[in-house]
N, C-alpha and C positions, 0 to 999 in steps of 0.2 A: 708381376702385378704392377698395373699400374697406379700412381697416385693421382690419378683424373679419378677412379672409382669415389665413391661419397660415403663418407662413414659419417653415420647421423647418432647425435650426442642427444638422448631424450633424459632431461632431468624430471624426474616423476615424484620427487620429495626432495627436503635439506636447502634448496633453492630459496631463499625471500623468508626463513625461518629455521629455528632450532630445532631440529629433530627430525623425524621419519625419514632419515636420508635411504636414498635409490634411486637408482641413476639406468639408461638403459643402454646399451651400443648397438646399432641394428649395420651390419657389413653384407653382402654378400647374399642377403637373402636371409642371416643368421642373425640371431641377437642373443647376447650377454648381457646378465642383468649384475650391479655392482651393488650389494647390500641390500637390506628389507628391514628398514628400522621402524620404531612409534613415535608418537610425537607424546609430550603430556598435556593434557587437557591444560587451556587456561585457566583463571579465576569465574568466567563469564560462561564456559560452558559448562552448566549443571548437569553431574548425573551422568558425564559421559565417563568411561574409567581410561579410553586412549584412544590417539586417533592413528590412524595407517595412509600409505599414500594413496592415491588414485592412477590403480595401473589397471583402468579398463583400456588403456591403448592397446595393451598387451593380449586381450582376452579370444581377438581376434586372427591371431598373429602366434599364437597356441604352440601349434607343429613346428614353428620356426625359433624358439627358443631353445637354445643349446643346453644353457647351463646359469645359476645363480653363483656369484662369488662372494664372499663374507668377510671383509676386509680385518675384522675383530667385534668380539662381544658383548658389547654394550646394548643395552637395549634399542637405543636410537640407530643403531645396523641390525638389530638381529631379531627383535620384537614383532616384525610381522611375517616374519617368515613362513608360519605355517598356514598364515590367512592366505601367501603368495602360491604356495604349495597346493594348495586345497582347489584351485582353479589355475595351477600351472605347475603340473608335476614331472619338474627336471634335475638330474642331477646338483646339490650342492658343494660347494670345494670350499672349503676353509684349513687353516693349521687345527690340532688336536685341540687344545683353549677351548677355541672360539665352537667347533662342533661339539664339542663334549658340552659345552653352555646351552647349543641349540637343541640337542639330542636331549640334556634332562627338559627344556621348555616344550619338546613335541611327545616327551612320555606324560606329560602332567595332561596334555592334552589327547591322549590316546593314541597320538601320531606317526609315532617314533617307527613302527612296523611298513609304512608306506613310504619313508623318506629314502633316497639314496645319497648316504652321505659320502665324502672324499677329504679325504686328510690329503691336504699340502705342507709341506716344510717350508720356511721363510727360506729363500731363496732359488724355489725349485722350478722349473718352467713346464706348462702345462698346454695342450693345442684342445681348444674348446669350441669347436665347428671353424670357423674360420678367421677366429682369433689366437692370435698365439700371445699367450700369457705368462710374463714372468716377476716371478712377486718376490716382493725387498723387505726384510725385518727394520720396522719403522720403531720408536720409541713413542709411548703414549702412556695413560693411567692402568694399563690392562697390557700381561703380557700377550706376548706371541701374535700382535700385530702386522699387518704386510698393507706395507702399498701395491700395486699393478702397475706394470711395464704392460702395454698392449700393443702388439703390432698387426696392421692389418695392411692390405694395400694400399691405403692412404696414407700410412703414414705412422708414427709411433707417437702413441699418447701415452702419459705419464699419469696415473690416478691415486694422490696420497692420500687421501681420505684424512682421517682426524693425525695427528703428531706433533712432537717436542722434539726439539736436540738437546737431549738430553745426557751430558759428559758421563754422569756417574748415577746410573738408572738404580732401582733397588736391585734389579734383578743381573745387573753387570751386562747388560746388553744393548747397545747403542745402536742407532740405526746408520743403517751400511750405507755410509756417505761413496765408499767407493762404487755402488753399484751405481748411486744419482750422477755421479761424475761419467763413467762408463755409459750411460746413457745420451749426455750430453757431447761425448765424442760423437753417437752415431749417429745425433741430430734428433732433437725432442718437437718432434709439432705441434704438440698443446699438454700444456700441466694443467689439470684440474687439482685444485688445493684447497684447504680448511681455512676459510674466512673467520672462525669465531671470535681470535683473539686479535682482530687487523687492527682494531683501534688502539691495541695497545702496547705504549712504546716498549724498548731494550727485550729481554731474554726473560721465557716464563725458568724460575726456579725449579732447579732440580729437585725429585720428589725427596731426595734424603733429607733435605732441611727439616721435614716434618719430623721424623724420626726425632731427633733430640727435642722436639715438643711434645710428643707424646709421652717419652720417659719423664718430662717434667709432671706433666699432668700427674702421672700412675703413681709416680713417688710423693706429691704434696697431696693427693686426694687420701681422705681419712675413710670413705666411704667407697661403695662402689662406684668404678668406670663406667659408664655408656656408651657404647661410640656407634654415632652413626653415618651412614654410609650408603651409596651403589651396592648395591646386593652382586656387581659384575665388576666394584671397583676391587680387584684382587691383589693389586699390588698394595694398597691402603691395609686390605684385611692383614697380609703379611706383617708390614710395617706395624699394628697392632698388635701383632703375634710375638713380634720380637721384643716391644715394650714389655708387653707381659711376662713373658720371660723374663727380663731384667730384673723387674721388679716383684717377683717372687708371686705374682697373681696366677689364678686358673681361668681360661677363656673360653668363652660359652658362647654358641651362637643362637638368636633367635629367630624365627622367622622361617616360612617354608624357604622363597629365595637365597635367602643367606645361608642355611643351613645346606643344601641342596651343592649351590655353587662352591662353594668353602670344598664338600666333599668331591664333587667333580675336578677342581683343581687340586687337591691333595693328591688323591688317585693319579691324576696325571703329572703329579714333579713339581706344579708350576706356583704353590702352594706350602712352604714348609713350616710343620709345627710339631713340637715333639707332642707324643700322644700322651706324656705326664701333662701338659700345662692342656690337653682339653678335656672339656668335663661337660653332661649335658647339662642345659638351661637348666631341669629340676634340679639335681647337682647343684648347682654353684647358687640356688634361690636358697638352699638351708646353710651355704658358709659363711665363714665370717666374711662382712661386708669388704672389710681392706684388703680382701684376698681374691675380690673375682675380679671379672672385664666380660665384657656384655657384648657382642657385636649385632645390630640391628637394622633395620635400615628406617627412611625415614628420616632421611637429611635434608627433604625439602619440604617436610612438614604435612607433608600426603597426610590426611584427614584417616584412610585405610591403613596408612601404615605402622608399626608397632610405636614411634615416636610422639605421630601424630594421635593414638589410641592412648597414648601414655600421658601426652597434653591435657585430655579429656576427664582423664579418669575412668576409662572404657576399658584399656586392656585387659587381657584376660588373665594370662600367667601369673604378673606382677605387677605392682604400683609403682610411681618415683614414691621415692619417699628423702625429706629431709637429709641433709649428707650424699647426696647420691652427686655425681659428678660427670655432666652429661656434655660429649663432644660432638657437634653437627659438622662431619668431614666432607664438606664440600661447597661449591661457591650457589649460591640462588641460580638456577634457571631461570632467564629474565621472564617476568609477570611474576612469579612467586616470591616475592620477599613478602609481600601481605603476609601470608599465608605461614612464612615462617617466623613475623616477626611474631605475630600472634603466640604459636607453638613456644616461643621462646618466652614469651611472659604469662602463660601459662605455667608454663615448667618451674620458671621462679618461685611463682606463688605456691607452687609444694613443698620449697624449699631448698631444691635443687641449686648446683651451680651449675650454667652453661656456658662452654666454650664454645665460641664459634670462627670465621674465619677476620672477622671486623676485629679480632680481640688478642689472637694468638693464632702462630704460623701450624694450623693445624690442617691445612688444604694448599696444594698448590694446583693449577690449572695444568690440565694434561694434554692443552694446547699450544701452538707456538705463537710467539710474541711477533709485533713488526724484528725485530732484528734475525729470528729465525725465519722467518718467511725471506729476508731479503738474502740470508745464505741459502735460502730454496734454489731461489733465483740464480743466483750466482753460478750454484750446481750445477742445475740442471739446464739453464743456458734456452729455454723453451722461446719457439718461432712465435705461439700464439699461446692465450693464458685466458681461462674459465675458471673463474673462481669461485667454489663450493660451498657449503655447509654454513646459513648464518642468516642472519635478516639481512636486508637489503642496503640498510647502513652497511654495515660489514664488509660484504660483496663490493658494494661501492667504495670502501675506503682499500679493500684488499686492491682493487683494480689501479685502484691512484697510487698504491706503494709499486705494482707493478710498472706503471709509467715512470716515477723513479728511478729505475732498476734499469730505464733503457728497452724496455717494451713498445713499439709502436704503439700508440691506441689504436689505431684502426687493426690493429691487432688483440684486442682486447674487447670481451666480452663479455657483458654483464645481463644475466637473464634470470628471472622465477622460474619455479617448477610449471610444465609444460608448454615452455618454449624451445622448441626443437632446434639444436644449434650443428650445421653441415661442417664436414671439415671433406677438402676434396680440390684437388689440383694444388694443393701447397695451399689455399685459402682456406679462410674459417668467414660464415656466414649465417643469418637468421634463417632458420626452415618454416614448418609450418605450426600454427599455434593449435596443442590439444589438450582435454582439460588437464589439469593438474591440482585440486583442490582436495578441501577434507573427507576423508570418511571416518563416520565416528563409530568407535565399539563402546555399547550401552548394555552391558549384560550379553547375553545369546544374539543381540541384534549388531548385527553389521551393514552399516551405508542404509541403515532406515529412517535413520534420525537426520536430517536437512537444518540448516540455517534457521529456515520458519520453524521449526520443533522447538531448534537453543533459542528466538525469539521472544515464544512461547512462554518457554522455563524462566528466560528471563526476568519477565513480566509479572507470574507467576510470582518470581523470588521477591522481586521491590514492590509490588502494591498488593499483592494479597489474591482472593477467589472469595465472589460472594455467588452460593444457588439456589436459586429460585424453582423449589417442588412444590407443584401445585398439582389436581384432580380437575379437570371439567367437564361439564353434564354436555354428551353428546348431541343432546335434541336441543335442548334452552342454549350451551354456550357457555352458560354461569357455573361460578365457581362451585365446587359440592363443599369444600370447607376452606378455611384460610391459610395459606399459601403460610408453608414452611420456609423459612428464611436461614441459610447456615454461612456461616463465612471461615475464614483460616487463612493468618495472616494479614489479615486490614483491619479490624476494628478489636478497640480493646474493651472489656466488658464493661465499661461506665459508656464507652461510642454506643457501643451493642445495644446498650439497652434504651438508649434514647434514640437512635436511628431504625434499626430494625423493623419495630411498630408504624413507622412511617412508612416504610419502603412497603411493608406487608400491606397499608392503606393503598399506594398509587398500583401496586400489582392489581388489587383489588378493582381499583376503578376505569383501569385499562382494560381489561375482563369484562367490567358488566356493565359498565357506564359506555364504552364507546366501541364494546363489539369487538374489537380486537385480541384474538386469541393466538397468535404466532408469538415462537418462543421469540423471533427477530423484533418485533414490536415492543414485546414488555422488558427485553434485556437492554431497549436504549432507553426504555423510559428507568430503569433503573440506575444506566448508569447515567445519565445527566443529570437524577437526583444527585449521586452520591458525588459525582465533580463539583456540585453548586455546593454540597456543604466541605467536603472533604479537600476539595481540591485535588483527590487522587483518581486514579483511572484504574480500580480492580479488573480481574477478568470476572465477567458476569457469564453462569448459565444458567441455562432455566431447562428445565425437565420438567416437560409439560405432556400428562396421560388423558384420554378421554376416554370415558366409560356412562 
């Protein structure tokens, strides 16, 4: 094979933001697709519940898809998989983990019968059309992780996806620096790697530090534990498994994801808790309080989720109540700190205490810091360097640590999702641009909802809906009675009552004083009323019958 062939690098999510990572490799006529993750909605898009990437590249290109690879189980890899499935149905290969995650997420969705799935072992090498593929046990917040080794005629790319060097992991399993060494003997042509933590300086902490935080917690709380979390963060769940233990608690878990995952990894090893310290949810809701531990998710204060339902006073199970001891185990998703600071002073006001991560080492990042990234480098020795997973801050500052490191820049490549990047004669170059943007899932709807839709909501959300239902007479023109006026969300009943009667007068005289019967006519006369007094701009309709 020659290295003139062009192996084209299509990023189709994780590019210029946090989440929905998926990446595509087109070789030979063949393409490999790396991960199928979601994204979580912002603050600003209302009503969406996740967004997935934009692989109509791929839709085309069908027959020629080999195989999907599942790097580990996080939502942000593995959450659109069966949207991907459902309009490209090809073999998927992951470690046992990561499929047993994916497999209960495509039974809940009726799926599981149509998928073909394939367990890989970290370490094992696998030929998948005209890639040959060999994947390395990485360290991250989730066991049984693998980076990709890919070799094609072009050349050997190296794909670590999310990772820590992490000395003294919960699970004694570090990742296999000798395989990244091993690679850079036989010459690495491009490392794609995780930008998330580029800005930030020295070594992220080993997950054990948490450990002896958590026994603090369990032993000084007088009341029940809360702990919340990744419904996929499995080594956390552990790590709370073992406190509890310690401190003589029984642990419950709530929540369909939680509960669902928790048993998928027990089953498979990766998971250990003696079956004295678990008890169900109802169980441990009639014990004494200083005896349970709760596991739930809802660490980023999800509005749906059991934490964010428990902020409200909405949950169903259970309340907080007073005494209750509630830990948020994870760092904000950037945009969501509103969201959780909220959840968090809600919580207070039940009585509760919360730990969070600003307050007590009960989270550590399951990413690597600049000094791990620069022993990447070091490793792995790479000719050319694409840097992964993160907003475009990130990406830009991962790039500038790689210049550091002795990287050419013009050896370095900095691109959003659907800019297609060649790798081909020993060089790395810009391909062609295709799209790469959101698709939102809103209920049963996927990719129906558009930017104008969230615009809509927007608008919707900050100034309100005022509608205008009126009747009028076919033949005359004139109104049959006077115009019903409703509003929700803009005016408050002392506005209402002294605006309304006006606005129902200029409807009135738009109608029958100057002949103008288009709902387009009486909705600007309504709303350049309500700007002149209001100074706000509602969305106005009018539903307007003729009879």
């Amino acid at each position: 094979m020659s290295k003139n062939e062009k192996l084209k690098i299509v990023p189709l999510g994780g590019l210029g933001e946090v989440g929905k990572n998926m990446t595509a490799y087109e070789y030979g006529g063949d393409i490999l697709i790396v991960d199928a993750g979601i994204m979580f909605p912002q603050n600003d898009m209302l009503g969406v519940d996740y967004i997935i990437p934009d692989f109509e590249y791929l839709l085309d290109k069908v027959s020629r898809v080999r195989g999907l690879v599942i790097t580990h189980g996080h939502e942000d890899h593995i959450g659109a998989v069966r949207h991907v499935l459902e309009q490209i149905p090809v073999p998927v290969f992951g470690t046992p983990l990561t499929l047993g995650l994916i497999e209960g997420k495509l039974a809940r969705n009726g799926f599981t019968d149509k998928a073909d799935l394939r367990t890989l072992q970290a370490g094992e090498k696998v030929q998948i059309g005209k890639f040959s593929i060999e994947t390395f046990h990485i360290c991250h917040s989730i066991p049984d992780s693998i980076g990709l080794g890919i070799t094609t005629g072009a050349g050997l790319v190296v794909h670590m996806s999310d990772f820590k060097f992490d000395q003294t992991p919960v699970d004694n399993w570090p990742t296999d620096y000798a395989k990244l060494a091993e690679f850079s003997q036989r010459g690495v042509d491009l490392l794609l790697s995780d930008s998330t933590n580029s800005e930030r300086p020295g070594w992220t902490p080993s997950e054990r530090v948490i450990g002896p935080a958590f026994d603090k917690v369990m032993a000084e709380a007088e009341g029940r534990v809360i702990v919340a979390t990744f419904a996929s963060l499995i080594s956390r769940v552990q790590q709370v498994a073992d406190s509890a233990v310690k401190a003589n608690r029984k642990l419950a878990f709530a929540g369909t994801s939680m509960v669902e995952n928790a048993k998928i990894a027990r089953n498979l090893g990766y998971l250990v808790v003696p079956d004295a310290t678990l008890v169900p949810i109802d169980q441990a809701l009639k014990m004494d309080d200083s005896k349970v531990v709760i596991m739930c998710t809802g660490s980023q204060g999800e509005p749906s989720s059991i934490i964010g339902r428990l902020s409200t006073g909405s949950n169903r199970q259970f309340d907080v109540q007073a005494g209750d001891t509630i830990v948020l185990s994870s760092h904000p998703i950037p945009g969501n700190e509103e969201v959780i600071s909220r959840a968090i002073n809600r919580l207070l006001r039940f009585g509760a205490k919360v730990i969070y991560d600003a307050i007590a080492p009960v989270h550590v990042s399951g990413h690597a810091a600049q000094e791990e990234m620069k022993l990447l480098f070091n490793l792995v020795r790479p000719k050319h360097f694409l840097p992964i997973h993160g907003e475009l801050r990130q990406l830009t500052h991962h790039a500038w640590l790689a210049e550091q490191m002795g990287i050419l820049p013009e050896n370095i490549v900095v691109v959003e999702n659907g800019q297609v990047v060649e790798l081909s004669g020993g060089k790395l170059k810009l391909g062609e641009r295709i799209p790469g943007g959101y698709v939102f899932v809103d209920g049963e709807s996927i990719g129906d909802i558009d930017h104008d839709v969230m615009k809509e909501r927007e608008q919707l959300a900050r100034n309100g809906i005022v509608i205008v239902d009126m009747s009028v007479d076919k033949v005359t023109g004139r109104l049959k009675h006077e115009p019903e006026i409703i509003t929700r969300g803009f005016l408050t009943p002392d506005a209402a009552e002294r605006l309304i009667p006006e606005i129902r007068k200029r409807v009135m005289k738009v109608v029958n004083t100057s002949g103008l019967e288009t709902e387009k006519d009486i909705s600007a006369a309504v709303k350049s009323y309500l700007y002149d007094q209001t100074k706000r701009r509602p969305m106005v309709f009018v539903t307007l019958s003729k009879g």
